[in-house]
C-alpha positions as CSV (number, residue, x, y, z in Angstrom):
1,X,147.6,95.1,136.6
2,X,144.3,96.7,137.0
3,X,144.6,97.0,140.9
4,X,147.9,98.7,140.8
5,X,146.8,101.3,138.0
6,X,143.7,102.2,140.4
7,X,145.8,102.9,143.9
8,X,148.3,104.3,141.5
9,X,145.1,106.3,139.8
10,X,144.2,107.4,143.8
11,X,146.6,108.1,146.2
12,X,144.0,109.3,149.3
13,X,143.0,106.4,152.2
14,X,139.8,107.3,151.6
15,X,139.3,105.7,147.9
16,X,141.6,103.0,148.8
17,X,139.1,102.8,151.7
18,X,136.2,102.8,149.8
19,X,137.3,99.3,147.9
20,X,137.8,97.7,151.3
21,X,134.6,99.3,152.3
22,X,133.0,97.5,148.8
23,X,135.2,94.5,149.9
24,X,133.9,94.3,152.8
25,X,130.2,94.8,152.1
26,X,130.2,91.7,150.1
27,X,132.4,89.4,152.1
28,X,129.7,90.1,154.8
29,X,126.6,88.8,152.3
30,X,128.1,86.0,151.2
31,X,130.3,86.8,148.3
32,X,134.0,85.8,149.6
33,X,134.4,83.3,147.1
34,X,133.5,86.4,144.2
35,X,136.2,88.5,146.0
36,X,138.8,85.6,145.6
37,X,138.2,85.5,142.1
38,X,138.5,89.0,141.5
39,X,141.3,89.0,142.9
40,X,140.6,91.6,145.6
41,X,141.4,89.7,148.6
42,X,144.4,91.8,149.1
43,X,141.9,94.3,150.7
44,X,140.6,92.0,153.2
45,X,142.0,93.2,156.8
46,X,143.9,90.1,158.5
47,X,141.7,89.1,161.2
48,X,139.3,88.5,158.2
49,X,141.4,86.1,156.3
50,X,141.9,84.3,159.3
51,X,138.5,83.1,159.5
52,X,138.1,79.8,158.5
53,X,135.7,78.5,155.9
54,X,134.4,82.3,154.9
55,X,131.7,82.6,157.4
56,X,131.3,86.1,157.2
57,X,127.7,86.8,158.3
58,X,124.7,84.2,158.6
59,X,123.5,84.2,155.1
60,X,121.3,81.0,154.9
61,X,118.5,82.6,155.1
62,X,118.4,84.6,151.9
63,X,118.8,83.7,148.6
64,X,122.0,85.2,146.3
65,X,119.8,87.9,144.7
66,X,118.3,89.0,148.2
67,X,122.3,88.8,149.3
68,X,123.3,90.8,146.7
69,X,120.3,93.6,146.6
70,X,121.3,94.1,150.6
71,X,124.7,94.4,149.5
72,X,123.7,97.2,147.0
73,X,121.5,99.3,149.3
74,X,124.5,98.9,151.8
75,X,127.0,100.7,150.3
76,X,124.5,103.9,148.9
77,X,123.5,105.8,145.9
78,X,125.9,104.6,143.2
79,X,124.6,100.9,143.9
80,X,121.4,101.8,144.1
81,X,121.4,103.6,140.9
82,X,122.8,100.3,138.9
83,X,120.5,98.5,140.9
84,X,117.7,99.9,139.5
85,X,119.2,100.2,136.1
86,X,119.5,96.7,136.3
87,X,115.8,96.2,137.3
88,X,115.4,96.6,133.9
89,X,117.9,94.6,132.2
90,X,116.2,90.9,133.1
91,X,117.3,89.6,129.8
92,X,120.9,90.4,131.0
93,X,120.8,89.4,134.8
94,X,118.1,87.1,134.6
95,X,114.3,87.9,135.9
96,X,115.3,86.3,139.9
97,X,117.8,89.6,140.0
98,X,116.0,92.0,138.3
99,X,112.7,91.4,140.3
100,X,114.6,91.8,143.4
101,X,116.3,94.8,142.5
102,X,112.9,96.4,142.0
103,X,112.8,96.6,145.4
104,X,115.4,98.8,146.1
105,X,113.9,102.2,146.8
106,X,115.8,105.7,146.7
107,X,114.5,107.5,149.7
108,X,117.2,108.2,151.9
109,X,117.1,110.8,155.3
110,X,117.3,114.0,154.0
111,X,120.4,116.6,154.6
112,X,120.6,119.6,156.7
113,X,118.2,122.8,155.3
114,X,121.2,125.2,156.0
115,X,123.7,122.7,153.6
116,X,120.9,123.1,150.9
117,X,120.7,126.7,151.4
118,X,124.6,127.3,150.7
119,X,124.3,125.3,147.8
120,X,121.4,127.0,146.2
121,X,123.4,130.5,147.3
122,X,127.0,129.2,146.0
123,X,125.2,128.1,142.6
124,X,123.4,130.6,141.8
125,X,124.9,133.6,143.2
126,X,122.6,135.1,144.9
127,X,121.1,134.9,148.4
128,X,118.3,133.1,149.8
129,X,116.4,136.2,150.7
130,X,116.4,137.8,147.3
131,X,115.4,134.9,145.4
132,X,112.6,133.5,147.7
133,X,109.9,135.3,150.0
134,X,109.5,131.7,151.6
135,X,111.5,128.5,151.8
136,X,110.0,125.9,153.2
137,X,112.5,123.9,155.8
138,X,111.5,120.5,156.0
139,X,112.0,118.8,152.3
140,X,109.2,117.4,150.5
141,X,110.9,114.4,149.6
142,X,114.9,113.5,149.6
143,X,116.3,110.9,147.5
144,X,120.1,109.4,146.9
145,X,121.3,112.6,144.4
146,X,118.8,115.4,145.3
147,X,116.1,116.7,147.9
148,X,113.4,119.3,147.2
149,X,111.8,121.8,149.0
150,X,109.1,124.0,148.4
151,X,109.4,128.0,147.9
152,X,107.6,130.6,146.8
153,X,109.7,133.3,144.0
154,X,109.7,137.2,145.0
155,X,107.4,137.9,142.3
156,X,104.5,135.3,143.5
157,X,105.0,132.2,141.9
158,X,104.8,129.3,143.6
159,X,108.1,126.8,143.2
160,X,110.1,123.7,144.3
161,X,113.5,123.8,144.2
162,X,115.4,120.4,144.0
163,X,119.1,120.5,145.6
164,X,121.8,117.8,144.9
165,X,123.7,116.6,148.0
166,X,126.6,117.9,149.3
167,X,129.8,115.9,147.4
168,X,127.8,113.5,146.2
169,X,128.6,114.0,142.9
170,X,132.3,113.3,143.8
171,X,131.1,109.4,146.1
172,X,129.0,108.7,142.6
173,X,132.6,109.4,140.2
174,X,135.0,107.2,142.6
175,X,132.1,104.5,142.4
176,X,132.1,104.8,138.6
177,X,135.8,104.1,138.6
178,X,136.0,101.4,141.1
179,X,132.6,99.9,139.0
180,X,135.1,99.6,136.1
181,X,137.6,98.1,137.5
182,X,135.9,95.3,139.0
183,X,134.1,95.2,135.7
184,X,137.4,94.7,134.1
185,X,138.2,92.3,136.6
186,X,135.4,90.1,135.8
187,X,136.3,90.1,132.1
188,X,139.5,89.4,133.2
189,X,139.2,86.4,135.6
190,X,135.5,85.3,135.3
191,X,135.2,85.2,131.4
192,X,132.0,83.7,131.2
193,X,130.8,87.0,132.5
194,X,131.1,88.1,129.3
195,X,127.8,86.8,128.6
196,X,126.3,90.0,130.7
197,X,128.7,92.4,129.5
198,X,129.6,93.8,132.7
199,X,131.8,96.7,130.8
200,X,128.9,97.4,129.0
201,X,126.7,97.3,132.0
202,X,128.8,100.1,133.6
203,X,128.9,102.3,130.7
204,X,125.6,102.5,130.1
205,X,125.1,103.1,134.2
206,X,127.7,106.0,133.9
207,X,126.1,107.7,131.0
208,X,122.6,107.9,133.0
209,X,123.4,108.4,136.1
210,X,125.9,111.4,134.9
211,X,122.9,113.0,133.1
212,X,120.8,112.7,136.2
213,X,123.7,114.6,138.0
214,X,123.1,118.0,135.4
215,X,120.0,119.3,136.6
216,X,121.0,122.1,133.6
217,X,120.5,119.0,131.1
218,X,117.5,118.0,133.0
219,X,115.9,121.6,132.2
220,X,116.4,120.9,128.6
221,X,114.6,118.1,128.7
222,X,111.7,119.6,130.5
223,X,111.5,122.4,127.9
224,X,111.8,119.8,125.1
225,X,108.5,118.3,126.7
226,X,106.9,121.8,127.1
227,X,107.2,122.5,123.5
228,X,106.5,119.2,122.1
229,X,103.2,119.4,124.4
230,X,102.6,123.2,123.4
231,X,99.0,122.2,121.7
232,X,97.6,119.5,124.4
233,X,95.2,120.0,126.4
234,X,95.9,117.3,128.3
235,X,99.0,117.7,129.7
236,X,100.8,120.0,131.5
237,X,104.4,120.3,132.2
238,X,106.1,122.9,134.2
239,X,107.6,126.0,133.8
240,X,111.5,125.8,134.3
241,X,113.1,129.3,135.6
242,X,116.8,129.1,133.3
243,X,118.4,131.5,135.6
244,X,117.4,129.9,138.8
245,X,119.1,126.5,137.1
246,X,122.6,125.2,137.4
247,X,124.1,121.8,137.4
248,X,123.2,121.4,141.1
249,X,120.3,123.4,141.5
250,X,117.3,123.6,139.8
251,X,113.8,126.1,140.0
252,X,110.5,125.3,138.4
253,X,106.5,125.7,138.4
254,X,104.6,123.8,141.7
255,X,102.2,121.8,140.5
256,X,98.9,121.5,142.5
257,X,97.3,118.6,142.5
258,X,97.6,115.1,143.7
259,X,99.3,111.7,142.6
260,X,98.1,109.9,140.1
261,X,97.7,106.8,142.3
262,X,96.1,108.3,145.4
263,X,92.7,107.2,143.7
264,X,90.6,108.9,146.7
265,X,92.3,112.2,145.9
266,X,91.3,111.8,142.2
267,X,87.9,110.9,143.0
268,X,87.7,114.0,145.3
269,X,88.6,116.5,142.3
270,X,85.5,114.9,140.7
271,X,87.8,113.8,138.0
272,X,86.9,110.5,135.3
273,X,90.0,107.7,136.7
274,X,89.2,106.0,133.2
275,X,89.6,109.4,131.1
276,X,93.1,109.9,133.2
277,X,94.6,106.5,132.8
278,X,93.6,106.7,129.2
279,X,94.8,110.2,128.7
280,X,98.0,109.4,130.3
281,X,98.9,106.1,128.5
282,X,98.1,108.9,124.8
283,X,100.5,111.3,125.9
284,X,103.5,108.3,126.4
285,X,102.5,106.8,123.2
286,X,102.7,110.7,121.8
287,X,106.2,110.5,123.1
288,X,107.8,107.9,122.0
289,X,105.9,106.8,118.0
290,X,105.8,110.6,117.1
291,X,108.2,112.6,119.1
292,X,110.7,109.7,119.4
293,X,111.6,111.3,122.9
294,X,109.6,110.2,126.0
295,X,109.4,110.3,130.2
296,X,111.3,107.4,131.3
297,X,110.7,107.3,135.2
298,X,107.1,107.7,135.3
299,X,106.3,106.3,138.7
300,X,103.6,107.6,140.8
301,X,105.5,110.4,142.4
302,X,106.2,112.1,139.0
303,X,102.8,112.1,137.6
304,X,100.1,114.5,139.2
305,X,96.4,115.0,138.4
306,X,95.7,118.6,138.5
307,X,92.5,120.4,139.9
308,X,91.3,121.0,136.2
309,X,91.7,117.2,135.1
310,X,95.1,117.8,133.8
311,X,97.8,115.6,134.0
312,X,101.4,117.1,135.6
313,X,104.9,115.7,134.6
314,X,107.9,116.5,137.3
315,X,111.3,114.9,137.3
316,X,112.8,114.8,133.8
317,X,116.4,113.6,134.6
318,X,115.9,110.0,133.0
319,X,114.4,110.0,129.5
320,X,114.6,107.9,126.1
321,X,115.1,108.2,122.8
322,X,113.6,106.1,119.8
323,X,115.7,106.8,116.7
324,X,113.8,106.7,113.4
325,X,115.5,103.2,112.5
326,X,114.6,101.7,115.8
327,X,110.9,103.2,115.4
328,X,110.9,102.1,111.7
329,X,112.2,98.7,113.1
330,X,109.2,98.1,115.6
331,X,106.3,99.0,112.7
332,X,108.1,96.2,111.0
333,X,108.0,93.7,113.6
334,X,103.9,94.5,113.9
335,X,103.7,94.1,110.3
336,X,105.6,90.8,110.7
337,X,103.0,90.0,113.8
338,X,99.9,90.8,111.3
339,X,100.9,88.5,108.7
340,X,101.7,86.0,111.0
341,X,105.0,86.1,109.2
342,X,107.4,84.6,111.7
343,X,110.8,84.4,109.5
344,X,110.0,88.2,108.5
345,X,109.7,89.0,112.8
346,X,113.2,87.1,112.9
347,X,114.6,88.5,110.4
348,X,113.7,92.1,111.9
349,X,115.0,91.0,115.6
350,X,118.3,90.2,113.7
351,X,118.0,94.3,111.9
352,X,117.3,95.0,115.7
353,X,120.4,93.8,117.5
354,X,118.1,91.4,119.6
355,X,119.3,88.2,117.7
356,X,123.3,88.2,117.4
357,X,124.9,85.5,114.4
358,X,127.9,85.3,116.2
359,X,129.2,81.7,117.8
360,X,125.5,80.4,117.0
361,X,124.3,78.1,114.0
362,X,122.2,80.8,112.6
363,X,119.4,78.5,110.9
364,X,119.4,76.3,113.8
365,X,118.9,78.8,115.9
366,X,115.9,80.5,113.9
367,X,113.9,77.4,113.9
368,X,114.0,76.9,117.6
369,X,113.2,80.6,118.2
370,X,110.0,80.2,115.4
371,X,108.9,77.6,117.1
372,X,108.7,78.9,120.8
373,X,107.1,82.5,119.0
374,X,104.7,80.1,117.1
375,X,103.2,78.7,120.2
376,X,103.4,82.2,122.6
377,X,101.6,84.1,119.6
378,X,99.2,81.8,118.0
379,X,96.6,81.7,121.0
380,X,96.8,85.6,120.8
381,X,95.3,85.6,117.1
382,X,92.4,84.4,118.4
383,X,91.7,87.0,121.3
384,X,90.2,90.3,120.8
385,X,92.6,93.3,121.4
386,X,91.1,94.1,124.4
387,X,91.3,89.9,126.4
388,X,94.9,90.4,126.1
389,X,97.1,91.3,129.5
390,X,99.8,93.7,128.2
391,X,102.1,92.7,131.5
392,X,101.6,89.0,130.8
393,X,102.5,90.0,127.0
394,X,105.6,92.0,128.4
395,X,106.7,89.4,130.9
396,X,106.3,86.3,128.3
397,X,108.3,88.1,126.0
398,X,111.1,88.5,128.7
399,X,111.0,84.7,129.4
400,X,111.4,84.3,125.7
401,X,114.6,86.6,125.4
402,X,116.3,85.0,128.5
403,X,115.8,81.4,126.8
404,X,117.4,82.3,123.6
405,X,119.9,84.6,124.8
406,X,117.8,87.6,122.9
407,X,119.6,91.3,123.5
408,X,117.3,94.1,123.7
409,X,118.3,97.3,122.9
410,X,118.7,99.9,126.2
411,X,116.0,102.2,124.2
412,X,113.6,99.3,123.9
413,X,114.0,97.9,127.6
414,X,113.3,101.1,128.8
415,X,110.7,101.9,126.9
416,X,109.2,98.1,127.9
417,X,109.6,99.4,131.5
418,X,107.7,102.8,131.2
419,X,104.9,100.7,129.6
420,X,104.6,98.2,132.5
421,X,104.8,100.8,134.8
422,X,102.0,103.0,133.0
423,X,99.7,99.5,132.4
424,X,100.2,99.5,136.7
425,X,98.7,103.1,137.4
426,X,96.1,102.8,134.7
427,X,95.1,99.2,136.3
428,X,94.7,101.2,139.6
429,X,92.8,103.7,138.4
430,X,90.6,101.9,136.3
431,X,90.4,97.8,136.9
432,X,88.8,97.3,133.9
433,X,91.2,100.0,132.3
434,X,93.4,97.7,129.1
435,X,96.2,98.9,128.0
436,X,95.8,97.4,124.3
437,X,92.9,98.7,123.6
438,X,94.2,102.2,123.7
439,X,97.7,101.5,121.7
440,X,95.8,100.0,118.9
441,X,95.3,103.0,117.3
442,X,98.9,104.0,117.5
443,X,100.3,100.7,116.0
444,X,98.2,101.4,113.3
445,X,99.3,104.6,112.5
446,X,102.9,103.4,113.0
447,X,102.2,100.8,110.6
448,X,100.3,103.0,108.1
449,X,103.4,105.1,108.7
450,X,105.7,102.8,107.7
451,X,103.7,101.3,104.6
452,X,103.4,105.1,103.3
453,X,104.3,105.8,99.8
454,X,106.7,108.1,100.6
455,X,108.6,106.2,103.4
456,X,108.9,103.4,100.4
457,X,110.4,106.1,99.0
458,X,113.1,106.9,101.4
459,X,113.6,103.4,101.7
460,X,114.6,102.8,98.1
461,X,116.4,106.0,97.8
462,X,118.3,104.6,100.9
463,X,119.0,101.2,99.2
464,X,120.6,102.5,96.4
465,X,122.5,104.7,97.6
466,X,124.3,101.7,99.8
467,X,124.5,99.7,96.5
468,X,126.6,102.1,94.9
469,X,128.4,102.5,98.1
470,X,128.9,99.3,98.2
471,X,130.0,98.5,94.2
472,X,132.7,101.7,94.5
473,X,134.4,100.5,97.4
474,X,134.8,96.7,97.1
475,X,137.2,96.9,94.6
476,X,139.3,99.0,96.7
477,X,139.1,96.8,99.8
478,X,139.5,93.6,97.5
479,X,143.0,95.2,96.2
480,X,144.4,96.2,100.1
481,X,143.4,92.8,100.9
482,X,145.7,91.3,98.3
483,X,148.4,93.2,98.6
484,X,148.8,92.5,102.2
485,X,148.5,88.7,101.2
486,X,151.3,89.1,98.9
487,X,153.5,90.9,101.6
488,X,152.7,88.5,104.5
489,X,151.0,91.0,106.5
490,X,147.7,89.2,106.7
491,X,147.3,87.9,110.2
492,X,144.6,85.4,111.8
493,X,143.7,86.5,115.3
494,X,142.7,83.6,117.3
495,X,141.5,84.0,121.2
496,X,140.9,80.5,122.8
497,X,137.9,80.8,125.2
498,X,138.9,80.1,129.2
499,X,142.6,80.1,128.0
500,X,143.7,82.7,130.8
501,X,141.3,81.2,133.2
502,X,143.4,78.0,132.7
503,X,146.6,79.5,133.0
504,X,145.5,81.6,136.4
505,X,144.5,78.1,137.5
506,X,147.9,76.1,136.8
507,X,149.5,79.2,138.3
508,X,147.6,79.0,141.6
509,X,147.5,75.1,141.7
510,X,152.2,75.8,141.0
511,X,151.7,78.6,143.6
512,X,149.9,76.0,146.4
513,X,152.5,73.3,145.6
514,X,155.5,75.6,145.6
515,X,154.4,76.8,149.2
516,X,153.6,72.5,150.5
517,X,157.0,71.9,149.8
518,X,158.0,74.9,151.7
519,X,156.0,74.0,154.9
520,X,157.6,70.0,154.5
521,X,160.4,71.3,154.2
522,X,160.3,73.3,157.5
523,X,158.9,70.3,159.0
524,X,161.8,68.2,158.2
525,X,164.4,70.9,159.7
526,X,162.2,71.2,162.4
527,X,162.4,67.5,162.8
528,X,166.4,67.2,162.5
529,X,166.9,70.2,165.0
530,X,164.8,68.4,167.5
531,X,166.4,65.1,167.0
532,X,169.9,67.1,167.9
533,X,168.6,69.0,170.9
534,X,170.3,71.7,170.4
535,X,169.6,75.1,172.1
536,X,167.1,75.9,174.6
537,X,163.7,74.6,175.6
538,X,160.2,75.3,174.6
539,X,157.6,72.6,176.4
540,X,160.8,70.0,177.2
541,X,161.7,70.3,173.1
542,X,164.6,72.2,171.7
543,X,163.6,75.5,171.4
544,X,164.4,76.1,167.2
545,X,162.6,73.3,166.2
546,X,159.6,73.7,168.3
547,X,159.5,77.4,166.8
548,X,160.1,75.7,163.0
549,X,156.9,73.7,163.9
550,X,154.6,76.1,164.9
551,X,155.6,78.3,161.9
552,X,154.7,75.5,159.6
553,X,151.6,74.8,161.5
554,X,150.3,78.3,160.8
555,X,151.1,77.8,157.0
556,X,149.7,74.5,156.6
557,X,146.4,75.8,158.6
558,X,146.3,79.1,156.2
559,X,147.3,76.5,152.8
560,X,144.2,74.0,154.3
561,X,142.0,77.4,154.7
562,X,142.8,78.6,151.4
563,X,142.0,75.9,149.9
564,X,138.6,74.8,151.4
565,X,137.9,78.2,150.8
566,X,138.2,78.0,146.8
567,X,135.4,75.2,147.0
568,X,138.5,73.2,145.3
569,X,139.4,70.0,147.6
């Protein structure tokens, strides 16, 4: 059983403490009847279980995804982390969650100076005097994984240098662990959870938040950016120091300047707010239709408008990638959009993963989608580029993939969710500022691109190549397929849906009657014993009995609990 391969997997109190801690957290927003489904209310203390009807905390007020965005910023930086992962994922957790998970923010009190200190000296073997002829104390800001402080190098240059907090690298791995099990959980005992692919969910959450915890992986990525952005003059990204990095510690360049959405301070360096929302929206675009590698965490805080109209990029832990077939895939889809070509555009969300044939009636299906992306895009055929709102656009398009049960790629969510955030800051800097209007040329190329003699090319090269793939090892696969026929080794797999939900439920309704006819049965010896008046007295009844009463009044009170509980009467 899951539950008994984790405390077998963790033999400390403190991770078994850390589920009850979890536990906990949630029975006290409302999500008791979640626990009992998991099957986790062995780590509910006692005095817990004996509270009747669940009433943890007074949750009226406050809707389940408000409940369960508390819950998250309750129990620290892992949560958080999905959280915002999640924030992204509205065609998986529907647009109520995800909006409210937006709110979560990751500024957390900062940790001691001298802790940082040891860290920076443990990592990179060398003390703070020798590396720095100032470190600033106070941080300059402090989040759940790192804090970062401003210093100045021996030699004159002028730094920050972000720390990771002490062990928290080790709270973020039991998290991952526990996350999986309760993921597995869910599979297990909630199987129309499979819908949002909790396993999935974790995965994904494990992979990113691991690469945010290798600031050496980090400096990669910032050099991968410096290079790619060697020949603009528009954007500047800072110099990393490679042998002032390590996993938890990295050096680079200070950028002067000030946040791209403190609109005062950008009017103050005389700077055009149009030219810099424009300039900054290019450089993305850059990123991801030619480089194929962009900044995925470009809020505010991370973009900084320099003194000689530059713009500055910090924080280069989260990025994306947009493989050549996924690129390739979204030129298509604007071709489709051009030529108003709506069974093509299906057709290409199919080759993208969005639309899945399994379980559905395929054609069925199709029409129902062609008509709801006949009536969202028709109106916009009749708009110039800049009249349409690329949020609206965004959003509408969200709506659409919830409806239909549409799965976007992680590459193309989070490359939906820099946009939005970049169409913000340009809309702040500029209100007139439109985001279309500046990718036009950019899906153009993409599409001039992809329309290229010598992509068709590649293309057909590509195409027959899987033919003859495909003609040399049919035969083959034909042939093992008969011969297991002929031995009887062919099998048929069949998995009924809700089968071990069933079968959980006809245990627990056997388990519930087992235990009634225990408690009548007590009741009856209780009865007979007090009908001989045997023994002593309890309250002028023989003494046994009385005893045998009580007993089956505390079982029948924790059955009746139990029960109401389940929301089963």
């Amino acid at each position: 059983m899951p539950i008994l391969d984790l405390l077998r997997s963790w033999q400390t109190y403190k991770n078994v403490g850390r589920i009850r801690e979890i536990v906990n957290v949630f029975l006290r927003h409302g999500f008791g009847q979640l626990i009992e489904q998991l099957n986790l209310q062995r780590f509910i203390p006692l005095r817990k279980k004996l509270k009747v009807f669940g009433c943890w905390h007074p949750i009226e007020k406050h809707t389940i995804p408000e409940r369960l965005r508390m819950a998250f910023s309750e129990l620290g930086p892992s949560f958080i982390k999905l959280a915002q992962l999640l924030s992204s994922r509205p065609d998986l957790i529907t647009k109520a969650f995800a909006d409210e998970f937006k709110k979560l923010q990751d500024e957390v009190p900062p940790f001691p100076v001298e802790e940082a200190k040891e860290i920076i000296e443990a990592e990179l073997h060398i003390s703070i005097k020798d590396m720095f002829s100032y470190f600033e104390d106070p941080p300059i800001a402090a989040a759940s994984i790192a804090q970062v402080h401003k210093a100045a190098l021996k030699t004159g240059e002028k730094v920050v240098v972000k720390v990771q907090r002490p062990d928290i690298r080790e709270i973020i791995e039991t998290d991952i662990a526990i996350l999986n099990i309760i993921a597995r959980l869910m599979v297990k005992y909630i199987p129309e959870s499979k819908v949002f692919n909790p396993l999935g969910i974790v995965d994904e959450f494990s992979k990113t938040v691991r690469k945010e915890l290798n600031f050496v992986e980090e400096a990669k990525n910032a050099q991968r950016f410096k290079k790619n952005f060697a020949e603009s003059p528009h954007i500047h990204i800072p110099i990393i120091y490679p042998d002032l990095t390590s996993e938890r510690v990295i050096v680079m360049e200070r950028l002067e300047g000030v946040r791209i959405d403190d609109i005062e301070g950008v009017e103050l360096l005389g700077v055009d707010s149009h030219e810099i929302a424009k300039m900054g929206v290019e450089a993305y675009f850059k990123m991801m239709f030619e480089d194929g590698f962009f900044h995925a965490d470009p809020h505010p805080g991370n973009i900084f408008v320099m003194p000689d109209g530059r713009l500055g990029l910090m924080d280069f832990g989260i990025v994306g990638w947009l493989t050549p077939e996924l690129t390739e895939n979204i030129a298509n889809v604007l071709l489709a959009l051009v030529d108003k070509d709506f069974d093509r555009l299906i057709d290409q969300y199919i080759e993208l993963g969005i639309v899945t044939e399994e379980g559905v009636d395929i054609e069925v299906f199709k029409k129902e989608l062609k008509a709801d992306l006949i009536e969202f895009y028709e109106p916009l055929y009749g708009l110039a580029i800049a009249e349409i709102n690329f949020a609206e656009y965004l959003d509408a398009i969200t709506h659409l993939s919830i409806k239909h049960g549409l799965r976007l790629p992680s590459a193309l969510l989070l490359m939906n969710k820099t946009l939005l955030i970049l169409d913000n800051i340009g809309r702040q800097l500029d209100p007139a500022f439109n985001f279309m209007t500046v990718a036009e040329p950019y899906a153009a190329k993409l599409v001039r691109r992809q329309m290229g003699p010598g992509r068709i090319y590649e293309r057909a090269k590509k195409n027959i190549s899987d033919v003859s793939d495909f003609l040399a090892t049919t035969p083959k696969q034909i042939g093992k397929l008969l011969r297991k026929t002929l031995r009887d080794e062919l099998s048929i797999k069949i998995n009924p849906i809700g089968m071990d939900r069933l079968i959980r439920d006809i245990d627990r309704s056997s388990n519930r009657l087992a235990f009634s006819i225990i408690v009548a049965a007590i009741i009856m010896g209780s009865s007979l014993l007090i009908q001989s008046g045997i023994g002593g007295k309890i309250f002028g009844l023989p003494a046994v009995g009385a005893i045998g009463f009580f007993i089956a009044f505390i079982l029948g009170l924790w059955l009746l609990v139990s029960i109401i509980k389940s929301g089963r009467l």
